[in-house]
C-alpha positions in Angstrom: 199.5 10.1 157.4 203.2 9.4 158.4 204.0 12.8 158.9 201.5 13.6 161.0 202.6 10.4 163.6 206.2 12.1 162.9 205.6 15.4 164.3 203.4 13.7 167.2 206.3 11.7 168.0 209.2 14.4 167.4 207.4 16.5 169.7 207.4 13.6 172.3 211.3 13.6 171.4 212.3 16.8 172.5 210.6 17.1 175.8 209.4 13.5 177.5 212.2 11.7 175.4 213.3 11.9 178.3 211.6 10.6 180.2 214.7 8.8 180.9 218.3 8.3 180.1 220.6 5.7 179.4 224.6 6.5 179.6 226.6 4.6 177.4 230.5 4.3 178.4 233.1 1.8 179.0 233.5 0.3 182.4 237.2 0.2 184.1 237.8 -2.8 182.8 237.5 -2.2 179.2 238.8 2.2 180.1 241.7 0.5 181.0 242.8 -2.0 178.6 245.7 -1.0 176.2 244.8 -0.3 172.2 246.4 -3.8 171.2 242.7 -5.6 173.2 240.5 -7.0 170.7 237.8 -4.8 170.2 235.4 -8.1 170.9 237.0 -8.1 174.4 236.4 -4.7 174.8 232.6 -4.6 173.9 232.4 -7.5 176.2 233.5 -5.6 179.0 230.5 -3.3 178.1 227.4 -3.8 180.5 224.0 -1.8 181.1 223.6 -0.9 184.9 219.8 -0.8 186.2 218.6 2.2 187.2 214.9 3.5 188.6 213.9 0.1 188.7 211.1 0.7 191.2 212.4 -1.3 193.6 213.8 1.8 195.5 210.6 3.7 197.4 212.7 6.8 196.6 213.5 6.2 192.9 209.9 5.5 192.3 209.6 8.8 190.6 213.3 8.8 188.4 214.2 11.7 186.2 210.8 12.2 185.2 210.0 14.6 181.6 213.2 16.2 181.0 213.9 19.8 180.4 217.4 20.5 180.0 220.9 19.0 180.5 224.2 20.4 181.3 227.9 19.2 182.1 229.7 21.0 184.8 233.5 21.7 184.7 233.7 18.4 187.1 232.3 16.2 184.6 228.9 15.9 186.5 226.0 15.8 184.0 222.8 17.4 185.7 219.5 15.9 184.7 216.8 19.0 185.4 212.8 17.8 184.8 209.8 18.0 185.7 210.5 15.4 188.7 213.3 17.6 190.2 217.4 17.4 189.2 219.5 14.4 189.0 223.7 14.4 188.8 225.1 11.4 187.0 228.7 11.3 188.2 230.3 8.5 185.8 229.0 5.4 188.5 225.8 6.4 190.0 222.9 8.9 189.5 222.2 10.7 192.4 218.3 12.6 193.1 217.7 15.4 194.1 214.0 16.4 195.3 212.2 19.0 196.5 211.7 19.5 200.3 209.9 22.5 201.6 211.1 21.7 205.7 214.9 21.6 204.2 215.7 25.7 202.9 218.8 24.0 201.3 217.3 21.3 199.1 216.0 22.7 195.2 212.5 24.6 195.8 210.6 22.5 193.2 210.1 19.6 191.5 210.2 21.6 188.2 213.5 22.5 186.8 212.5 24.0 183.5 216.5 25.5 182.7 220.3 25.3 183.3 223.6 27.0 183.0 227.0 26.9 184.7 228.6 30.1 184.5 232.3 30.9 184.1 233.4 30.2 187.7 232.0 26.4 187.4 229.1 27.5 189.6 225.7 25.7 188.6 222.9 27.4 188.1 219.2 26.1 188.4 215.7 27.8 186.9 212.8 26.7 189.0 209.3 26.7 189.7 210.0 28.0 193.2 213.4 30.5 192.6 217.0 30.1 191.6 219.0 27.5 192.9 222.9 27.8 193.1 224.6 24.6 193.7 226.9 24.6 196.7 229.7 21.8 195.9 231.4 21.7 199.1 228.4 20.7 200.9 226.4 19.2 198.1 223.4 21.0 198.8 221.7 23.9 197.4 221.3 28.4 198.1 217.8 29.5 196.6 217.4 33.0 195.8 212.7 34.1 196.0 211.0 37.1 195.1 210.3 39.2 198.2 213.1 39.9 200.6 215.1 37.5 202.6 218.4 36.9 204.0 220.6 35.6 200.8 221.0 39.1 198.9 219.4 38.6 196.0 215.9 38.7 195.5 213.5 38.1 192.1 210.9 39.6 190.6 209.1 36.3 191.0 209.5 32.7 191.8 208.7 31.0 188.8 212.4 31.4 187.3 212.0 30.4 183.0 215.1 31.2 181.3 218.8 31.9 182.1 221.9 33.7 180.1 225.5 33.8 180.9 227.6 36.9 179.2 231.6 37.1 178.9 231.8 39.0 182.2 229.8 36.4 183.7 226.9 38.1 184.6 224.0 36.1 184.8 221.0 37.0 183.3 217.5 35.4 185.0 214.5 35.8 182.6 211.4 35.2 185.4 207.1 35.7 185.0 208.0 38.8 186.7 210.5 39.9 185.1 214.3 40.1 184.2 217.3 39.6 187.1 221.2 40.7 186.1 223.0 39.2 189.1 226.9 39.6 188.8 228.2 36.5 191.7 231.6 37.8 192.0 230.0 41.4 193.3 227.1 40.1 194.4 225.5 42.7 192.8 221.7 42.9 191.2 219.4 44.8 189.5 216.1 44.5 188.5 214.3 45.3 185.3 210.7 45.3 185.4 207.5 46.2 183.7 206.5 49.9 184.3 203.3 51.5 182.4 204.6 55.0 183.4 208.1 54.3 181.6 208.5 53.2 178.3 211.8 52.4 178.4 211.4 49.5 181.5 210.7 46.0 180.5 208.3 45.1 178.0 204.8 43.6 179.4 204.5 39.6 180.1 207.0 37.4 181.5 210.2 36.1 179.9 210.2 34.1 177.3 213.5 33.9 175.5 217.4 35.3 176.2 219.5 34.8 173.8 223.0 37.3 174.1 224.0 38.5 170.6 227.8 38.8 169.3 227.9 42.1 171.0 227.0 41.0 174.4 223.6 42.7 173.9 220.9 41.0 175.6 217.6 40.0 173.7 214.8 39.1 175.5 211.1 37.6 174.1 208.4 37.9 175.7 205.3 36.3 176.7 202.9 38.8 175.1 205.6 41.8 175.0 207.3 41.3 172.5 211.0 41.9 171.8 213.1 44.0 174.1 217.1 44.8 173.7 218.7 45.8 177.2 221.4 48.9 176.9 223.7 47.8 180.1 225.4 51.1 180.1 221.4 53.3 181.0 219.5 50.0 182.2 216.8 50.9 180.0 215.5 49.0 176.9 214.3 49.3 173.2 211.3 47.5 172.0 209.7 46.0 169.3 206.4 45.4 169.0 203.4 44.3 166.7 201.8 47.6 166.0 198.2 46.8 163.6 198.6 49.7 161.5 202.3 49.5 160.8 203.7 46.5 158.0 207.4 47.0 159.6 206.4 45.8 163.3 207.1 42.4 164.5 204.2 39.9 163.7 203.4 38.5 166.9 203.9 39.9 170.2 204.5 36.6 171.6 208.7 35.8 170.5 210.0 32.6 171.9 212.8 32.3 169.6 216.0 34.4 169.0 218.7 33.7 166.7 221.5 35.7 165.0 223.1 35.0 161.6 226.6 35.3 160.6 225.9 38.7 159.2 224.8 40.0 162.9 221.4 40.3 162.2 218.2 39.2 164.5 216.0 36.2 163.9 212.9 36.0 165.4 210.2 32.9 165.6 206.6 33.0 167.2 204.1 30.5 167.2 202.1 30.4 164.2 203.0 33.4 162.5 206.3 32.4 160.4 209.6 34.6 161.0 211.1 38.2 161.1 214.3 39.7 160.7 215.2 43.0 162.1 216.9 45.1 159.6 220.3 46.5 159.9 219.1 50.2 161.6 217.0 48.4 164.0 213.8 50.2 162.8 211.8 47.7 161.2 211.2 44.2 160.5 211.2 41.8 157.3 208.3 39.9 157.7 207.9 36.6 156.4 205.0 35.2 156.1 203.5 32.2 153.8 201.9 33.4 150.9 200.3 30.7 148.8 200.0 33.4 146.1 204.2 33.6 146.0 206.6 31.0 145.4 209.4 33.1 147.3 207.9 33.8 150.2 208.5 30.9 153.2 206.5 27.6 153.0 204.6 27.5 156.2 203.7 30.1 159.5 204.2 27.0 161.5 207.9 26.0 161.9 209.0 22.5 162.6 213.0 23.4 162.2 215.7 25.9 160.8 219.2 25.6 160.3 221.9 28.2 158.6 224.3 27.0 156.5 227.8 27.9 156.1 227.0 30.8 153.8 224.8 32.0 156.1 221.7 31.0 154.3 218.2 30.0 156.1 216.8 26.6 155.7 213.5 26.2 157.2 211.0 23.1 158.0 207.2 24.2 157.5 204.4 22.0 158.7 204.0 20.2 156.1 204.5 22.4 152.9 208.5 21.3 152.1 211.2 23.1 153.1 212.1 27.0 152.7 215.4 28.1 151.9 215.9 31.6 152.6 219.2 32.6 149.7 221.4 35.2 151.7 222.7 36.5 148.4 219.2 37.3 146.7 217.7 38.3 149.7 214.5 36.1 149.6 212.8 33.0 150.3 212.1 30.2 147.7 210.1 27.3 148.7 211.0 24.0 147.9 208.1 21.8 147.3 207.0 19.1 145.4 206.1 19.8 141.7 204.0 16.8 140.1 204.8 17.9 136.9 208.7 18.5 137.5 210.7 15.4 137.7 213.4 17.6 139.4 211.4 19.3 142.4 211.5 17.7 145.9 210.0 14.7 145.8 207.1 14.9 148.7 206.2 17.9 150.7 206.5 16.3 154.0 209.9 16.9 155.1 211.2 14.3 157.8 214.8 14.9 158.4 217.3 17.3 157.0 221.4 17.5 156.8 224.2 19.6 155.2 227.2 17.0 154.1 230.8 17.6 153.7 229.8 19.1 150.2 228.0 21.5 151.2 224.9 18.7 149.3 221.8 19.8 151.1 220.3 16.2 151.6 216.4 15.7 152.4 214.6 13.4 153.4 210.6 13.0 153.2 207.6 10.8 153.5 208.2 9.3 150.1 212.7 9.3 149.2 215.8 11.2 149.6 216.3 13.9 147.9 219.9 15.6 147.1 219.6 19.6 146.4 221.9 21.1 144.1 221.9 25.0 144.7 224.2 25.9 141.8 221.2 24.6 139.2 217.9 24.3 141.6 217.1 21.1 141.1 216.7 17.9 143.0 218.2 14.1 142.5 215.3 12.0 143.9 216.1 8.7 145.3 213.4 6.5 145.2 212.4 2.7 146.2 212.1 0.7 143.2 211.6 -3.1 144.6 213.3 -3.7 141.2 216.5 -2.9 141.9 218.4 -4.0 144.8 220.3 -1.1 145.0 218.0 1.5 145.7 216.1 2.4 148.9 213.7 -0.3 150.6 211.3 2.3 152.2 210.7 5.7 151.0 210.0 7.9 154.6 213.2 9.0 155.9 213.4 9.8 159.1 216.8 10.3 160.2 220.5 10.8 158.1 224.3 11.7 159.3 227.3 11.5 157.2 230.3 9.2 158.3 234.3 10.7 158.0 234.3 8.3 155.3 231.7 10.3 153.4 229.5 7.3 153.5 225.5 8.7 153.4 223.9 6.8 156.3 219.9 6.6 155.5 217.2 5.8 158.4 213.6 4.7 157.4 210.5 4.3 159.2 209.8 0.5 158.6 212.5 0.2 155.4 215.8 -0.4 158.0 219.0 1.2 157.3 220.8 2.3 153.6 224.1 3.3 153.4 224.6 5.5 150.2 227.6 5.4 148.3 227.3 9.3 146.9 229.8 8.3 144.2 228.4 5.5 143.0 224.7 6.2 143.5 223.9 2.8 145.1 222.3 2.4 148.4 223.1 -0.9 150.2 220.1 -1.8 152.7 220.7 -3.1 156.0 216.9 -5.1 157.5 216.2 -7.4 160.6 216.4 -10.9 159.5 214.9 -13.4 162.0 216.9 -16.1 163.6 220.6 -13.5 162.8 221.1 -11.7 165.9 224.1 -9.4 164.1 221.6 -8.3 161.7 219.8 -4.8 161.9 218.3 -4.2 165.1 214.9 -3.2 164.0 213.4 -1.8 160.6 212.1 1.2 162.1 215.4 3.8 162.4 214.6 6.8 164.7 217.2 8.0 165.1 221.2 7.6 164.1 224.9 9.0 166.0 228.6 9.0 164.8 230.8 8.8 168.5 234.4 9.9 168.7 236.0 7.1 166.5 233.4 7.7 163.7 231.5 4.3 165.4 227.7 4.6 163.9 224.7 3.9 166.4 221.3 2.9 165.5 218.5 3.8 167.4 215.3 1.6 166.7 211.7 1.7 167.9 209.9 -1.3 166.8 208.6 -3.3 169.0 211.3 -5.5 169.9 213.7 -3.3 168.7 216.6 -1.6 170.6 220.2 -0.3 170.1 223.1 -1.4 167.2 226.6 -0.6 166.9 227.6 -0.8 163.5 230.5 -3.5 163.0 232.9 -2.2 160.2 235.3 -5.2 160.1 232.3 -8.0 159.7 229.9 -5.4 158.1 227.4 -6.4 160.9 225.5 -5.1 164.1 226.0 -5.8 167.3 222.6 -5.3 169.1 221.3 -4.3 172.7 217.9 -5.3 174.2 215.6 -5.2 176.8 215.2 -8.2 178.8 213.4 -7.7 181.8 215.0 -10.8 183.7 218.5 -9.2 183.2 219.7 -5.9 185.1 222.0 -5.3 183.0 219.8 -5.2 180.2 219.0 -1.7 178.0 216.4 0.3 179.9 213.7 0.2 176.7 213.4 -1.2 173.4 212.2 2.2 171.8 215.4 4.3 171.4 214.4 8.0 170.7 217.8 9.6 170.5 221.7 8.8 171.1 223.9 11.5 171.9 227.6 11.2 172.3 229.7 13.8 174.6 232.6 15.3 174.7 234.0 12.5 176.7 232.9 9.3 174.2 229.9 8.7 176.0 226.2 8.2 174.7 223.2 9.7 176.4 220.5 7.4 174.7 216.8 8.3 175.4 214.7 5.3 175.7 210.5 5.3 176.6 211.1 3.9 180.3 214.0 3.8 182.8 217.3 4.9 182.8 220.9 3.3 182.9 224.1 4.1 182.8 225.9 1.6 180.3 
């Protein structure tokens, strides 16, 4: 079943997507022409730079799986994976490895998080400590558990998650425990599990931070639950799953924390659906699928959530639909496919969701599109109907975004490209034809982008597939390939995301290699 290779390949997505990365920009021939250039002139000034070719002894290993990504206030983008940290400076990447002779050089290969705190100072979590980056000398001060000479010392070496509050404090979340390290003062303290006080740390290592619109710090644990530090005593409330009691958290295991707009906690575990903790903070609204009630949420495993503007809760289940959590009514109602109701969704395998400039919830699944009105509950199903030219090619939908023109922009797996005209109701299809290299650059659409100037990419991963940019004036593609005879070819023909920064840039995920472009 598509859905099935969907998830496989989404979770491949989010984590080894990444194995490498290709940056997109303008070089300073085209970043420095005037607005009269022709835009042909300027996209052929465009050019992919090699990179982690193999041909280097020490780039053998690149960026490796990547694990997170962050932009200091130079412009540096850091690269941290499971091969060690990378800076990409707008010309060259640069590597960073671990070296256990050379105290200032990262402590591991494995740099699981990031965050660069309010003084520009980058922060590193590690298998072997916290790093702080040292711009000056371009070289790194790592903090260990145990005492040394740096003044700060962790509960444990195996650093997993990291916070930053207004006050710029930063806030370590370790195996061992929790670190508040304040750099200004440099001034610590500690928070760690103690069976003789109930109000220390919960049990099990860090999990999850996630600071709240008060500046309270939640933390989720592995196996502990859900704590809430009080910075004024140092001590902390918990939450756990208690058997007897229907009000306790689910699953001690939390390793998700969210807040709506109403100030309320959100919490996810793995396999056991969501809670929210009530106003008072004494108990928890469980939800949990019920096959037995149509309100209740659609699946205990959760593939996505987002909240809408109203602060409403739309949530992906594996693979029961989607569940929409009304704010207003205070409950969930699944949205699943009803063969005898021409106006329910149309397939319970949910692919790819998006909120338009409408407020339209738009969904697509393994078999159409489907357009949610929440003022009547119903669906609009759009279907493929090789009968009419103007309707979809290929039923799975596997990726939408919404142009400033209000154009609906429709990916498929193995039908191409649709653009929707929302008030006409026709889709126009955009497919690979052989021999026209401005056509589409592959039928199967992973994943789609809008840049700055509302310029729509196409990521593709068929098998000789690649990158487009979507031509408005000619209505055409203009497509990017790998050719393994050209070093300034794309780094891999199966494109797994594009994302463009702040700056105009994409950051393009591709299977092997990275670039910048």
């Amino acid at each position: 079943m598509l859905l099935r290779r969907f998830y496989a390949l989404r979770s491949l997505k989010f984590r080894p997507l990444l194995h490498a990365f290709v940056l997109v920009a303008l070089t300073n021939g085209a970043a420095q022409a005037t607005a009269q250039t022709n835009v042909e002139q300027l996209l052929d000034n465009m050019r992919f730079q090699r990179l982690l070719t193999g041909e280097d002894d020490n780039e053998k290993d690149g960026i490796g799986v990547v694990f997170s990504i962050v932009q200091d206030d130079t412009g540096f983008i850091w690269i941290g994976g499971d091969s060690g940290l990378t800076r990409y400076d707008a010309h060259a990447f640069k590597f960073y490895k671990a070296d256990t002779k050379n105290p200032r050089a990262i402590p591991s290969v494995w740099v699981s998080d990031m965050r660069v705190d309010h003084e520009g100072v980058l922060w590193l979590a590690t298998g072997g400590g916290l790093s702080r980056y040292n711009h000056e000398t371009d070289d790194f001060t790592t903090f260990h558990s145990g005492k040394d000479s740096t003044g700060l010392t962790l509960p444990s070496d195996l650093v997993t998650a990291l916070e930053v509050d207004s006050r710029n404090n930063l806030y370590i979340g370790t195996s061992g425990g929790l670190t508040v390290f304040n750099p200004e003062r440099s001034a610590a303290r500690h928070y760690t599990f103690d069976a003789n006080d109930p109000k220390s740390l919960a049990e099990g290592g860090v999990a999850a931070l996630f600071i709240d619109s008060e500046e309270r710090l939640w933390a989720g644990m592995s196996g502990g639950g859900l704590s809430r530090l009080d910075p004024t005593t140092g001590s902390f409330v918990h939450w756990r799953n208690e058997p007897t009691d229907p009000d306790s958290l689910m699953h001690n295991h939390v390793d998700r924390i969210a807040q709506d707009n109403k100030g309320r906690i959100w919490v996810a575990t793995r396999g056991y659906g969501l809670a929210r903790l009530d106003e008072d903070g004494r108990r928890f609204k469980i939800y949990r699928h019920d096959p037995e009630d149509s309100h209740t949420i659609g699946s205990d495993i959760i593939s996505d959530f987002h909240l809408d503007r109203r602060g409403n809760l739309w949530v992906g289940g594996v693979p029961t639909g989607v569940s929409f959590y009304d704010a207003a009514k205070a409950r969930f109602r699944t949205l699943t496919h009803q063969p005898e109701n021409p106006n329910s969704l149309d397939h319970n395998g949910v692919l790819s969701l998006l909120q338009d400039s409408e407020g339209i919830i738009w969904i697509g699944t393994e078999k159409g599109l489907n357009a949610y009105n929440r003022h009547t509950g119903q669906f609009t199903r759009y279907a493929p109907n090789p009968k009419d030219p103007d309707s979809l090619r290929f039923g799975a939908i596997t990726t939408l975004v919404e142009d400033r023109d209000g154009s609906l922009w429709v990916g498929s797996w193995s039908g191409g490209l649709h653009r929707f005209n929302k008030r006409t109701g026709k889709f126009k299809n955009y497919y690979p034809e052989q021999g026209k290299t401005n056509s589409l650059v592959g039928a199967h659409i992973w994943n789609l982008a809008l840049d700055h100037d509302n310029t729509l990419w196409v990521g593709a991963i068929d098998q000789g597939g690649g990158m487009g940019q979507y031509q408005r004036d000619t209505d055409s593609f203009r497509n990017y390939h790998h050719n393994p005879q050209a070093a300034n070819s794309l780094a891999y023909n199966y494109v797994w995301r594009i994302l463009p920064d702040r700056h105009g840039q994409l950051w393009i995920g591709t299977k092997n290699g990275a670039r910048p472009f």
